[in-house]
C-alpha positions as CSV (number, residue, x, y, z in Angstrom):
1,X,55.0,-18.3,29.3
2,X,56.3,-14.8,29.8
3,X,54.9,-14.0,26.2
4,X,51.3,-14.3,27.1
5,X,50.7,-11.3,29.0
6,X,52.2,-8.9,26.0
7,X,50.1,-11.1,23.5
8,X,46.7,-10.7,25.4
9,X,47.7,-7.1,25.8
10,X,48.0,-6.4,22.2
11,X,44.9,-8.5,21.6
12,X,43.3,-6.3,24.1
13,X,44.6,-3.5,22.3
14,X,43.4,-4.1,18.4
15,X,40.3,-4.7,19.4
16,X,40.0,-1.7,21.6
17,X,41.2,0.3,18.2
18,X,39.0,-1.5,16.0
19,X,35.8,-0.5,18.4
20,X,37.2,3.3,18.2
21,X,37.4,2.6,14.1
22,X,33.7,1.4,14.5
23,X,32.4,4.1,16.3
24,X,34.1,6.6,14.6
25,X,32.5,5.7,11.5
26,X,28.7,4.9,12.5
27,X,29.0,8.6,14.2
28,X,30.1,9.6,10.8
29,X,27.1,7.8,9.2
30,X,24.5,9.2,11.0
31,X,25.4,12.6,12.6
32,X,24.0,14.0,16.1
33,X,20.8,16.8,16.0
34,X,23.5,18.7,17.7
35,X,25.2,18.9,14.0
36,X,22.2,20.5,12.8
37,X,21.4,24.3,13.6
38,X,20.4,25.2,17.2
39,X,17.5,27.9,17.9
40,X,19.7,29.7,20.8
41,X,22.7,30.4,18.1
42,X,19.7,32.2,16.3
43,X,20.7,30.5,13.1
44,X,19.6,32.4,9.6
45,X,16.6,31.4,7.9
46,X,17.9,30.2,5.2
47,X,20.1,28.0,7.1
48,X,16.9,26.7,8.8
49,X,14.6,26.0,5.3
50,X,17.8,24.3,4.1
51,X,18.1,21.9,6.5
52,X,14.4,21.6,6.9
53,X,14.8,20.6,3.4
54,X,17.7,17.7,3.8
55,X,15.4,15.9,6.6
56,X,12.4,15.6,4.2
57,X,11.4,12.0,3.8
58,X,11.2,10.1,0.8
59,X,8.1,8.4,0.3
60,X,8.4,4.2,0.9
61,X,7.7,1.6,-1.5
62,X,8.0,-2.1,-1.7
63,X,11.0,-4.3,-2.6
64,X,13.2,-0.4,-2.6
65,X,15.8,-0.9,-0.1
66,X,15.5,2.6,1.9
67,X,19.0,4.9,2.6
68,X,20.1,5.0,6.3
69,X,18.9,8.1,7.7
70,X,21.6,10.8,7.8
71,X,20.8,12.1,11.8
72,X,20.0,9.8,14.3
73,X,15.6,9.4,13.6
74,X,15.1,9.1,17.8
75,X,15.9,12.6,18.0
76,X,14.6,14.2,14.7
77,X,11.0,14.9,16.5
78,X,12.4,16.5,19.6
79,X,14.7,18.8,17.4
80,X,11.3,19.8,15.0
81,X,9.4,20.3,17.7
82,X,11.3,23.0,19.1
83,X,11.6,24.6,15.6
84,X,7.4,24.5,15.5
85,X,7.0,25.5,18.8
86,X,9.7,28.9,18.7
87,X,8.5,32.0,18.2
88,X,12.0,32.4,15.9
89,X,11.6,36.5,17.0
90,X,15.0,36.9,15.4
91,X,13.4,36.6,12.2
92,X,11.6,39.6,10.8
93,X,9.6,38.7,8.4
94,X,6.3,36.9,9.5
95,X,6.0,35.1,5.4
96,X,9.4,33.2,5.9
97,X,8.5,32.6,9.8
98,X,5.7,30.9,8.8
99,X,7.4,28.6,5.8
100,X,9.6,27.5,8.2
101,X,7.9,26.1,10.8
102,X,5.1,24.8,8.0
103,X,8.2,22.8,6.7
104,X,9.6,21.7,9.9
105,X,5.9,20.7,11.1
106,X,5.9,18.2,7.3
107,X,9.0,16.8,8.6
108,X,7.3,15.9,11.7
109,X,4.0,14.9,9.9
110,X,6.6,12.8,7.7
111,X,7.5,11.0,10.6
112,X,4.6,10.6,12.5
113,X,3.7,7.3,10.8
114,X,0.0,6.2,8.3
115,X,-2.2,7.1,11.4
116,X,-0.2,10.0,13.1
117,X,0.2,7.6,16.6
118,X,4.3,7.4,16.4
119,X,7.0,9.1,16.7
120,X,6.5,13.0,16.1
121,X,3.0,12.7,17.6
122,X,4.4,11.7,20.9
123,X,5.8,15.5,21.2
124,X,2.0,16.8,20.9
125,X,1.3,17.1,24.4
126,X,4.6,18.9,24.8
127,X,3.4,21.5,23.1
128,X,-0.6,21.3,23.0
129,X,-0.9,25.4,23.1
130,X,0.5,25.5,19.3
131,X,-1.7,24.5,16.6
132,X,1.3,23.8,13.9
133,X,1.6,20.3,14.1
134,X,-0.5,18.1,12.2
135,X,-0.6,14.1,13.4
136,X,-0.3,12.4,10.5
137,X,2.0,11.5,7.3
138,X,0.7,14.5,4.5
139,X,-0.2,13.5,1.1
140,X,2.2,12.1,-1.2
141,X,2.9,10.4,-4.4
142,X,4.5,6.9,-4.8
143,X,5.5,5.0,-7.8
144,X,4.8,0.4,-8.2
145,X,6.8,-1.0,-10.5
146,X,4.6,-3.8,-11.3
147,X,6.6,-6.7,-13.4
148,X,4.6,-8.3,-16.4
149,X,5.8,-11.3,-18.9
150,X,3.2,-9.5,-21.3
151,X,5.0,-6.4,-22.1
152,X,7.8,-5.1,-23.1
153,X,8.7,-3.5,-19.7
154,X,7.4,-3.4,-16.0
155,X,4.9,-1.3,-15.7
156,X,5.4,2.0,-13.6
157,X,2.2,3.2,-12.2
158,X,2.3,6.4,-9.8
159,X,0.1,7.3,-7.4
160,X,-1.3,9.9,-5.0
161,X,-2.2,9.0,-1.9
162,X,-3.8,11.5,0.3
163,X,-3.3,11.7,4.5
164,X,-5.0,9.0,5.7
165,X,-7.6,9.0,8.3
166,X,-9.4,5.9,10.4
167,X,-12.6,6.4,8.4
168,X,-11.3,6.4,4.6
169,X,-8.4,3.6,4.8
170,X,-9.2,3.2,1.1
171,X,-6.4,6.5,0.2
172,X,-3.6,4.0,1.5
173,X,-2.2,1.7,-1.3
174,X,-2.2,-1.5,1.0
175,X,0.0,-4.8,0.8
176,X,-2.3,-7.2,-0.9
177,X,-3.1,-4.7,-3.3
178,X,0.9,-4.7,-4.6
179,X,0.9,-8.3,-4.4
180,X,-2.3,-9.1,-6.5
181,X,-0.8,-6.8,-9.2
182,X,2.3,-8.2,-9.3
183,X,0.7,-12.0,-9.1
184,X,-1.8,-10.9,-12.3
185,X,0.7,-12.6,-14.9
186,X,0.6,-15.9,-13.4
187,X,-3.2,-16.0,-13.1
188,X,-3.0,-15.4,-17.1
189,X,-3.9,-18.9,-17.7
190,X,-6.9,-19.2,-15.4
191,X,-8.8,-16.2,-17.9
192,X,-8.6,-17.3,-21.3
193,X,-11.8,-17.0,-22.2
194,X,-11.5,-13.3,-20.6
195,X,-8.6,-12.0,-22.3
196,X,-9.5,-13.1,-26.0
197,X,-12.8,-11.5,-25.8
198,X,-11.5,-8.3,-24.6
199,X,-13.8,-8.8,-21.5
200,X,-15.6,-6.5,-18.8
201,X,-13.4,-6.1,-15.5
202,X,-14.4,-4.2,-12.2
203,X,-12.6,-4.1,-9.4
204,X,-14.5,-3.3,-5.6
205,X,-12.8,-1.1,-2.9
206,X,-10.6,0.1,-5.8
207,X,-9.0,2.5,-3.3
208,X,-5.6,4.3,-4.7
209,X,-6.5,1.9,-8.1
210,X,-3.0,-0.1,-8.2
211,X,-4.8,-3.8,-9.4
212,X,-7.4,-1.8,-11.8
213,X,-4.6,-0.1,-13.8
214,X,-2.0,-3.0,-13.6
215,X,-4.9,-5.0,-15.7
216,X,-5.4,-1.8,-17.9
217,X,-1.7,-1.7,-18.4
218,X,-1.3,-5.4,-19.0
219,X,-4.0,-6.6,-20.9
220,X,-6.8,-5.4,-23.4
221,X,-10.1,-5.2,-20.9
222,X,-12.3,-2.7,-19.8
223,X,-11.5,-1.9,-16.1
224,X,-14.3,-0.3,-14.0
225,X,-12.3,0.9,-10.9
226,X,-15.0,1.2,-7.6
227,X,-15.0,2.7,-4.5
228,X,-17.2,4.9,-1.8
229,X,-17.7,8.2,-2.7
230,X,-14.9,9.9,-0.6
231,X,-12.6,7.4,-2.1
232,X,-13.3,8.0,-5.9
233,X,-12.0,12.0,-6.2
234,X,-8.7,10.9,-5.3
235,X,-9.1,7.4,-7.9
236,X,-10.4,9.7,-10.4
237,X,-7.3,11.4,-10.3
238,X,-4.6,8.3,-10.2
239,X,-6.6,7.2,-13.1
240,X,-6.5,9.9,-15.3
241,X,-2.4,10.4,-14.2
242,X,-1.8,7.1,-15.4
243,X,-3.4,6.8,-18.7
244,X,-0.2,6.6,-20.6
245,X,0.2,3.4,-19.3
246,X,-3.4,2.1,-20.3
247,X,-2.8,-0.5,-23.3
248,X,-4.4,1.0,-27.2
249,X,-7.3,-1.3,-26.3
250,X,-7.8,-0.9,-23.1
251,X,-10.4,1.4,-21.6
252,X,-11.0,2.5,-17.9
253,X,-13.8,4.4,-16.1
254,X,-14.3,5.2,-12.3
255,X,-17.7,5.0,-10.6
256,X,-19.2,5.0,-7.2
257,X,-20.4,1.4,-5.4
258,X,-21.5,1.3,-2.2
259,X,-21.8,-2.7,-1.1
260,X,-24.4,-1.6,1.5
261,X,-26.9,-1.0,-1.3
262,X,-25.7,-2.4,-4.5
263,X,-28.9,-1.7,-6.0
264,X,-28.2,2.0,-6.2
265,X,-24.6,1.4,-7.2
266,X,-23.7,3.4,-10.0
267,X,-23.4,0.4,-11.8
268,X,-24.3,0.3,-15.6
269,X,-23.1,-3.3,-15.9
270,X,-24.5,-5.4,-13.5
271,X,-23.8,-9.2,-14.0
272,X,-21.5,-8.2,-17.3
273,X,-18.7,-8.3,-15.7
274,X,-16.5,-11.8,-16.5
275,X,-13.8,-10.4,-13.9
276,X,-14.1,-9.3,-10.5
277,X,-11.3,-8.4,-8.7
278,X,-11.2,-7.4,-4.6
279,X,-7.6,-6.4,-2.5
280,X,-8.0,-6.4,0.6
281,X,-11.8,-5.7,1.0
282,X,-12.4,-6.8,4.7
283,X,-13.1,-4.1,7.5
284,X,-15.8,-4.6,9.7
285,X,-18.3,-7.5,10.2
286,X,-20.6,-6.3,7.5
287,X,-17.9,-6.8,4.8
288,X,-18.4,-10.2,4.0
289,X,-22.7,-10.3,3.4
290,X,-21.8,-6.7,1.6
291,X,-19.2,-7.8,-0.4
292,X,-20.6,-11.2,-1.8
293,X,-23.9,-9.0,-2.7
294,X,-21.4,-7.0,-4.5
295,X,-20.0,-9.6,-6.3
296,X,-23.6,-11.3,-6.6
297,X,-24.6,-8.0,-8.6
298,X,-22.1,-7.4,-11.1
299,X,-20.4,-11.0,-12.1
300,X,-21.5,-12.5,-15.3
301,X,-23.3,-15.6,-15.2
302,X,-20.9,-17.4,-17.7
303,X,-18.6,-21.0,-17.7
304,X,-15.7,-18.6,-18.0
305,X,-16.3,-15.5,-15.4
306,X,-14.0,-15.5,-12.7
307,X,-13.5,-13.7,-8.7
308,X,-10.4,-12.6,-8.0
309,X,-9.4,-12.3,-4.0
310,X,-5.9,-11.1,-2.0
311,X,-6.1,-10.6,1.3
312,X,-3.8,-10.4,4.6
313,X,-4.7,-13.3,7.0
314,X,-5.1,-11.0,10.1
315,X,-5.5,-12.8,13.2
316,X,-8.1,-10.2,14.0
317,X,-10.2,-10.9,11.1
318,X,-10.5,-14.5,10.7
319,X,-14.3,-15.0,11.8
320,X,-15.1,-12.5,8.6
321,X,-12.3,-14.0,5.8
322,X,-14.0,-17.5,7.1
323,X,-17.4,-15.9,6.3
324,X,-16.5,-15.0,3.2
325,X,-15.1,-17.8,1.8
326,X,-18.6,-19.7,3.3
327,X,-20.6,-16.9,1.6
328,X,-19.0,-17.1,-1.7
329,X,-19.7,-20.9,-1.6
330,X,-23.2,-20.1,-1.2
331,X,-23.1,-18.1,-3.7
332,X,-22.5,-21.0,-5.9
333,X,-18.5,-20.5,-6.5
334,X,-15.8,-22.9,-6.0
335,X,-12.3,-22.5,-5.6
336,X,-10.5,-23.0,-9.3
337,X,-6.9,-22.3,-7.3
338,X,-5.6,-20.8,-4.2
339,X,-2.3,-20.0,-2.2
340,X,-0.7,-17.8,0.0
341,X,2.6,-15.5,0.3
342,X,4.0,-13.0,2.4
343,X,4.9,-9.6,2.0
344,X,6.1,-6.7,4.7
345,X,3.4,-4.0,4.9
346,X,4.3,-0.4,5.9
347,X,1.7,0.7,7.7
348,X,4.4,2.4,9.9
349,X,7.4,4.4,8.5
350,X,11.2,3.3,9.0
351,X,11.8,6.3,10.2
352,X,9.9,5.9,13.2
353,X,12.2,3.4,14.2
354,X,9.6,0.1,13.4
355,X,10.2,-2.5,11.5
356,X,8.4,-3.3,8.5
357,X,5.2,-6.1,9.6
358,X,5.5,-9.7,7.6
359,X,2.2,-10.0,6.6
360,X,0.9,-13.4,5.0
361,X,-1.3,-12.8,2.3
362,X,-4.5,-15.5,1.2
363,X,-5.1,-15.5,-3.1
364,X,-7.6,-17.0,-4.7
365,X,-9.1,-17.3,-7.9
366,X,-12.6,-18.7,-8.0
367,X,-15.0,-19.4,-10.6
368,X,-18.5,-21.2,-10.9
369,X,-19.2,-24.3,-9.3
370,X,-20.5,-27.4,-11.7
371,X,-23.7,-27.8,-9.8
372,X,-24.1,-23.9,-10.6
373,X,-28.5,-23.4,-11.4
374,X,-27.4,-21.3,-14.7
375,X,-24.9,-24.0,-15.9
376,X,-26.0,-25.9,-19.0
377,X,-25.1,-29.7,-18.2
378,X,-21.8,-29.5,-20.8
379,X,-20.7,-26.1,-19.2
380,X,-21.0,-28.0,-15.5
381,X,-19.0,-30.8,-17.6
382,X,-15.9,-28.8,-19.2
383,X,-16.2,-26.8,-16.0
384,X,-15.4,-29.4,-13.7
385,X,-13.0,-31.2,-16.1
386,X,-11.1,-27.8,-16.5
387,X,-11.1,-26.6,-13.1
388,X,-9.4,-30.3,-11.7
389,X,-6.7,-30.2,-14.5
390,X,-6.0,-26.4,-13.8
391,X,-5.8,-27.0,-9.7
392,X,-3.6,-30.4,-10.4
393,X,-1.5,-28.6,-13.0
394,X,-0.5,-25.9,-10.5
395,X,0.4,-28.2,-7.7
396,X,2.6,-30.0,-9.9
């Protein structure tokens, strides 16, 4: 009995060490801003544009498992904001002055999440008299890696995506739109017609252009990628930085389409195309009558065309997805096959200190309905006949 007291002391005692062995190294894994230069030690400025340089953030992509910061992220923004908001008199000349606090106001941007509302923004109204700080995530480049049984490799497809701002969403490469192009394989069976006849494709609210060129880089088609026209500069440009990956027989153009007014779309191939392909494509509760029109204009009356849909099942939205779906039905498409998944958007950074948003994404592929007015009696026959055993085959 006399034991028990020595034995709950060492106890006591290992785990008291092991809690100092813990702390020691998470300190050691993510250092203190105090580690970093301080502005009253009137560090050099080379010491500054270095560091400045170490806290730049990588851009985020899907299924990449992101390094731990190096600083702890809750106090990055307080730390660049005194940088940007300095005079730093101790440096003389004005050039390297100002390349400083441009870089420490990017690593702010960098960390002031897809709408600038997060994080680095909060220190605005600490500052409001300077103008250095911008309030939004700058432009950058990221890279999919989009997996195909059809290749010899996954296809890498880089892209630029410019700041974002509330009225041209389209420059952010969103979650459906990485999970359509990586689902494109398995819909391979549901377009055979398409692929053998080295078919017309267009994809509406093309945005960054990550489904056009996946199908570019997968199959032989021609892609039309479509979008507003502040959208397509920046689309024009992914497009033409990605044509090494475009298959020999592939060929891709970009072009203007407004859904308001498809009849003055810059659309050469209205009801040509066999596929039509939307990510994402719902906004505001004109979306779905636009969109349908859309479709209604450009896909090809034919046994074997086909709609392609992803999109995220946002609470928000359901009234217009549930429009939709009743709009493309009176359109005179059915449903060939249809699922869902999930997927973790990142509308908001890591660094910010959010977590990554599960996001359950709707699919479907539809094609035209048997009672279609433009069907011949044995198209409505094999179309029905093919659609059932397609649908059953999948549920198997």
């Amino acid at each position: 009995m006399a034991s028990r007291p020595d034995d709950y002391a060492l106890r006591k005692l290992l785990e008291i060490q092991i809690t100092m062995i813990d702390t020691d190294i998470e300190a050691r894994c993510q250092g203190s801003v105090h580690d970093l230069p301080q502005l009253y030690t009137r560090p050099s400025s080379a010491s500054l544009l270095l560091t400045l340089e170490q806290l730049k953030v990588k851009p985020t992509a899907w299924d990449v498992v992101e390094e731990a910061s190096q600083y702890d992220e809750a106090s990055l923004p307080r730390y660049l904001t005194s940088i940007v908001a300095s005079s730093l008199a101790w440096i003389e000349e004005d050039s390297v002055r100002e390349q400083i606090w441009e870089a420490a106001s990017s690593r702010l941007s960098e960390r002031s999440g897809r709408s600038g509302t997060t994080c680095g923004s909060l220190m605005l109204s600490q500052h409001a008299e300077t103008d250095r700080l911008p309030t939004a995530i700058p432009s950058m480049s990221r890279t999919f890696i989009i997996p195909t049984s059809m290749a010899d490799s996954d296809v890498s497809i880089t892209l630029r995506e410019p700041s974002l701002t509330a009225d041209n969403l389209g420059h952010k490469t969103w979650l459906a739109s990485y999970l359509l192009a990586k689902r494109l394989p398995s819909l391979v069976s549901y377009l055979p017609d398409l692929l053998e006849s080295s078919g017309q494709v267009i994809e509406l609210g093309a945005g960054t252009g990550l489904v056009g060129l996946a199908v570019a880089a997968m199959f032989d088609l021609h892609v039309h990628l479509t979008d507003l026209p502040a959208i397509v500069p920046n689309l024009l440009a992914n497009v033409t930085a990605n044509a090494e990956n475009i298959t020999k027989r592939s060929t891709t153009r970009v072009g203007e389409f407004d859904w308001s007014n498809v009849r003055q779309g810059h659309i050469e191939n209205a009801r040509d195309c066999g596929l039509v392909l939307a990510a994402d494509p719902l906004y505001s509760p004109q979306h779905p009558a636009w969109l349908v029109a859309a479709i209604d204009h450009v896909l090809k009356r034919d046994v074997a065309a086909r709609v392609v849909i992803e999109l995220p099942l946002r609470e928000a939205y359901a009234p217009e997805i549930n429009e939709l779906k009743s709009r493309i039905e009176g359109l005179g498409l059915a449903i060939l096959v249809e699922g869902t998944e999930w997927g973790s958007e990142d509308w908001e950074d890591a660094h910010c200190g959010n977590e990554r948003t599960e996001v359950e994404c709707w699919w479907a592929v539809w094609r035209w309905a048997p009672s279609s007015r433009f069907l011949t009696q044995d198209d409505a026959i094999n179309t029905s006949q093919s659609g059932y055993a397609k649908a059953s085959s999948l549920q198997s």
